[in-house]
LODRENTOR-153391 format. One line per 2 residues: number of its first residue (from 1); their letters; for each residue z, y, x of C-alpha. Coordinates in steps of 0.1 Angstrom, whole numbers, m for minus. Layout:
# residues N
NUM = A = Z,Y,X; ...
This chain:
# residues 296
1 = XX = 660,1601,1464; 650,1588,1428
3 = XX = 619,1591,1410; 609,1580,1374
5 = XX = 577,1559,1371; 564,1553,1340
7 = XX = 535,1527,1354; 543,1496,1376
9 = XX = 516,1475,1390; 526,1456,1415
11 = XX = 556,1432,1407; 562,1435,1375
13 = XX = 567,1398,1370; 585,1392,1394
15 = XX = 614,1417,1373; 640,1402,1351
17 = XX = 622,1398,1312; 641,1429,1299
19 = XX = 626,1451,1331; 591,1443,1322
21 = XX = 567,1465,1308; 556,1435,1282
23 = XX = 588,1436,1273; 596,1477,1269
25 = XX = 567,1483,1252; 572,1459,1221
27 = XX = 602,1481,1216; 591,1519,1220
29 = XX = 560,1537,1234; 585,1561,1253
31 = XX = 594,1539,1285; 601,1531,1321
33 = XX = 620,1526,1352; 643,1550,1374
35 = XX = 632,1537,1413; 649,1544,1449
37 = XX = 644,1526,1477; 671,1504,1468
39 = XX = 674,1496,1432; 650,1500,1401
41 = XX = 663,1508,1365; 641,1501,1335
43 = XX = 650,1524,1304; 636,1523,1268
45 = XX = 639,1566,1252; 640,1564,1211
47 = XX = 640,1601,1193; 652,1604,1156
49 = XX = 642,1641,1145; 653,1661,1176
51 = XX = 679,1642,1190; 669,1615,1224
53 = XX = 687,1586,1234; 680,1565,1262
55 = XX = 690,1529,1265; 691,1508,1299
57 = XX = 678,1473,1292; 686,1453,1323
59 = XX = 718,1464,1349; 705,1481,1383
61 = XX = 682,1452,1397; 682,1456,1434
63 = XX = 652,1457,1455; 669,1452,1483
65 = XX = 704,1443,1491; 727,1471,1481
67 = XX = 763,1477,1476; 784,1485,1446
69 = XX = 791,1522,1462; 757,1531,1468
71 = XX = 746,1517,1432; 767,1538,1416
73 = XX = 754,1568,1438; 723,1557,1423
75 = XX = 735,1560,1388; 748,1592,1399
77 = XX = 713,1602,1406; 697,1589,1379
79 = XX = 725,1610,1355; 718,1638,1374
81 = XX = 679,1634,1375; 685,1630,1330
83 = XX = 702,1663,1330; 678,1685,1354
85 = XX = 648,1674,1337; 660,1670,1302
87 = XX = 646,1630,1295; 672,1627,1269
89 = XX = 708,1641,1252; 722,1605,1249
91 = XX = 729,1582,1272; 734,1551,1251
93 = XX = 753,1517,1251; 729,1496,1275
95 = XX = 712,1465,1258; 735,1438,1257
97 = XX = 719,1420,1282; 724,1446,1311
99 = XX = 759,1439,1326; 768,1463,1349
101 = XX = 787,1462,1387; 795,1499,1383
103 = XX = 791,1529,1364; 785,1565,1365
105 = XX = 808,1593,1377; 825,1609,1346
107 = XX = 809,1586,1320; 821,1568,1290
109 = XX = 828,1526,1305; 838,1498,1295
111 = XX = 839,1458,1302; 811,1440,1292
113 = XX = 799,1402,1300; 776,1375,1291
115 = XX = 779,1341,1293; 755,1321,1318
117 = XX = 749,1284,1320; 728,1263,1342
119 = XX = 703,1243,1317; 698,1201,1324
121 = XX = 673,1178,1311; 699,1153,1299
123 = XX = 710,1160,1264; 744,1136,1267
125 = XX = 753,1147,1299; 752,1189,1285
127 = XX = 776,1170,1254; 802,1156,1277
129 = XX = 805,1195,1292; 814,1207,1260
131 = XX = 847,1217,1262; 855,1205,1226
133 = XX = 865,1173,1216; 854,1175,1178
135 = XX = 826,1195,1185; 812,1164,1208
137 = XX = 811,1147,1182; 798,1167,1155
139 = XX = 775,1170,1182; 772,1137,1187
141 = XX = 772,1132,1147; 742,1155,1143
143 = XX = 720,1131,1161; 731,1103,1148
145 = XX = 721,1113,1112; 683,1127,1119
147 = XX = 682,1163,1128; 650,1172,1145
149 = XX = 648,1201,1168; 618,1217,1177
151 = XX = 594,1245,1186; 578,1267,1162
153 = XX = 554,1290,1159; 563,1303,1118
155 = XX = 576,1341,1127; 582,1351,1091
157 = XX = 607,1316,1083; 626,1329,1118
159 = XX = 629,1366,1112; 639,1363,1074
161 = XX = 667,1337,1084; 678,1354,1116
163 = XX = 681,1387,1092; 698,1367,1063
165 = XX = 723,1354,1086; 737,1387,1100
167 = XX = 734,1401,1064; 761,1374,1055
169 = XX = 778,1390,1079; 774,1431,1073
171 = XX = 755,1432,1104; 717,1449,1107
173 = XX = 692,1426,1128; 686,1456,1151
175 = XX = 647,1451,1145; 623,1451,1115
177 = XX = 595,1428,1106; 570,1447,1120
179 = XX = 584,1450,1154; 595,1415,1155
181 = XX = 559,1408,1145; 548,1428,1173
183 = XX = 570,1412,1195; 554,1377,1185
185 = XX = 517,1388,1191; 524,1403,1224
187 = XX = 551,1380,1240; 545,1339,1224
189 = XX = 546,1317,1237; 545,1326,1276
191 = XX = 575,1347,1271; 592,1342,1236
193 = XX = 599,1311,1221; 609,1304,1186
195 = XX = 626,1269,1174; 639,1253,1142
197 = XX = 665,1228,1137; 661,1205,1108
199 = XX = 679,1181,1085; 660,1156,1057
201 = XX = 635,1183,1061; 646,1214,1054
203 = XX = 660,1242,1085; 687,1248,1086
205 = XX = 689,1269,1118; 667,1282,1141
207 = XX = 670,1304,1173; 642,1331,1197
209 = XX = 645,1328,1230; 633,1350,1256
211 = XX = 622,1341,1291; 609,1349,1328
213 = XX = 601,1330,1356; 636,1320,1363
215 = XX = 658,1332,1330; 657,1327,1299
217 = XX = 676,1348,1270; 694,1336,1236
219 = XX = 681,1369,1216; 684,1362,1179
221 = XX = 697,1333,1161; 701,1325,1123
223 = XX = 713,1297,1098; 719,1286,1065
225 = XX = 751,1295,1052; 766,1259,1055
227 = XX = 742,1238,1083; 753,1202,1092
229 = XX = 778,1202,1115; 771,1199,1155
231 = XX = 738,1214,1141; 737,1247,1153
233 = XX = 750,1234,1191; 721,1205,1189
235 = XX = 700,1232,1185; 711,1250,1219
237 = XX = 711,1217,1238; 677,1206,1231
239 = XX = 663,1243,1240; 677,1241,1271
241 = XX = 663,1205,1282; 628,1220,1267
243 = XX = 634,1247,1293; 639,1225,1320
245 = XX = 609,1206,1313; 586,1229,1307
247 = XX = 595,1260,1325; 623,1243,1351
249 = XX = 649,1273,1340; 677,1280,1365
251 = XX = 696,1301,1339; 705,1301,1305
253 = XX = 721,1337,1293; 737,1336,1256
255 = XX = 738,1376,1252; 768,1394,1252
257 = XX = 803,1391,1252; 837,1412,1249
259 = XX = 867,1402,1280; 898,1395,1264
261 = XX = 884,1395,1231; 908,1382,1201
263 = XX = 896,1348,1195; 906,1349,1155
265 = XX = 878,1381,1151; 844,1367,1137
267 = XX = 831,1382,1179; 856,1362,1193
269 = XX = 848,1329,1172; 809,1334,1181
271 = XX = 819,1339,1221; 839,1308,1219
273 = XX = 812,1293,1204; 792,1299,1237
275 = XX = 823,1292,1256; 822,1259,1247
277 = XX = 791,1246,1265; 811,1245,1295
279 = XX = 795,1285,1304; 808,1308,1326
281 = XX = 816,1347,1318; 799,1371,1342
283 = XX = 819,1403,1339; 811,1437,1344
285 = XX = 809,1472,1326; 785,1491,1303
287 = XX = 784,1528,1298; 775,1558,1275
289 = XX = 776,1596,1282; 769,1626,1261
291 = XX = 742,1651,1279; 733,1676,1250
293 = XX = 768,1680,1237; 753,1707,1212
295 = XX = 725,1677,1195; 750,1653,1203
């Protein structure tokens, strides 16, 4: 038996960052989490004109210790629980940071992963993992000639080049000024850090991390158009020793990734560029499903 709660007050922290209510409500006011005994779903609801679509943010986190068969008779619930009381007409792609162990009955799934790393304090031995030879040392190269990584607090110089960057690229930064602003106010620094990577002065990169008590989350990165080389993966390296200082982090997650993806597409060359830190793929599925075929 499921039951949708759209308040939860008594271990919210304790959920993964993309389960929390901090979290959700920076993104819509419609929100909340699908709950059994057994497992807990959160789910963000957007509406353009008549339509509804619901998006999953996190996989099924388990409250207790579950099996795949009886998660995905919760997801069976939770579809049929949609349909009976009419939450939505869309069941959209999940975020990319939920990666799933099953999927409904009957619904649209795929593969899906994300590539997870264990942070260190020790900024040469994270180099010698990369997988790379030249990319050790353009690493190596980056430090050598000056650039300075670190934390920032200037929201409008990270937004404008995280959005310039995927407009290089034909891609929409899939939130607006005001919402990231929102996301600032509400979320730095406890949970959202921002950092910049310079060279002679001027950044040339900078990346927004997002982070619980154990996790943190590569959620938007930008760059200049040609950044010194090793730049960029400097940049990673040095946010995860800050998160190991600061915050001792067990887990760093980059943020989606395709299985068997063609590494000459620009996906692939971005997932190999995560590859390289010596990170592991965890593999899984994602899922749509059309419940209003007529708004559909």
């Amino acid at each position: 038996m499921i039951k949708l709660i759209r308040k939860l007050d008594n271990f919210d922290e304790d959920l993964p960052f993309f389960a929390q209510e901090k979290y959700l409500k920076t993104v819509s006011d419609d929100y909340g989490w699908f709950i059994s005994e057994t497992f807990i779903l959160p789910f963000l609801i957007y509406k353009n004109f008549i339509m509804k679509r619901i998006v999953f943010t996190n996989e099924t986190i388990e409250l207790k210790a579950g099996t795949v068969e009886e998660e995905q008779e919760f997801l069976d619930e939770v579809v049929a629980y949609i349909k009976k009381n009419k939450i939505c007409d869309f069941i959209y792609k999940p975020a990319p940071s939920a990666v799933f162990r099953t999927y409904p009955t009957n619904s649209d799934c795929f593969k899906a992963g994300s590539y997870i790393i264990t942070p260190q304090n020790n900024i040469e031995e994270m180099i010698n993992k990369i997988t790379s030879a030249s990319q050790r040392t353009h690493t190596r190269k980056a430090i050598k000639i000056g650039v300075v990584v670190e934390p920032t607090d200037d929201w409008k110089l990270v937004y404008d080049l995280c959005e310039d960057t995927l407009s290089r690229q034909n891609i929409q930064l899939g939130i607006n000024k005001e919402e990231f602003y929102k996301q600032f106010k509400t979320l730095h620094p406890q949970n959202m850090i921002m950092f910049k990577a310079m060279y002679e002065g001027k950044v040339e990169a900078v990346t927004v991390i997002f982070k619980d008590k154990i996790n943190a989350y590569s959620e938007y990165t930008g760059r200049i158009e040609r950044p010194q080389h090793g730049l960029v993966r400097l940049l990673n390296l040095y946010v995860l020793k800050y998160l190991v200082d600061k915050f001792d982090i067990k887990n760093f997650d980059f943020i989606g990734a395709v299985p068997d993806i063609n590494e000459d597409t620009k996906e692939g060359k971005i997932q190999k560029f995560k590859e390289e830190f010596g990170s592991t793929m965890r593999i899984g599925y994602q899922f749509r499903m059309i419940i209003n075929p007529i708004r559909y």
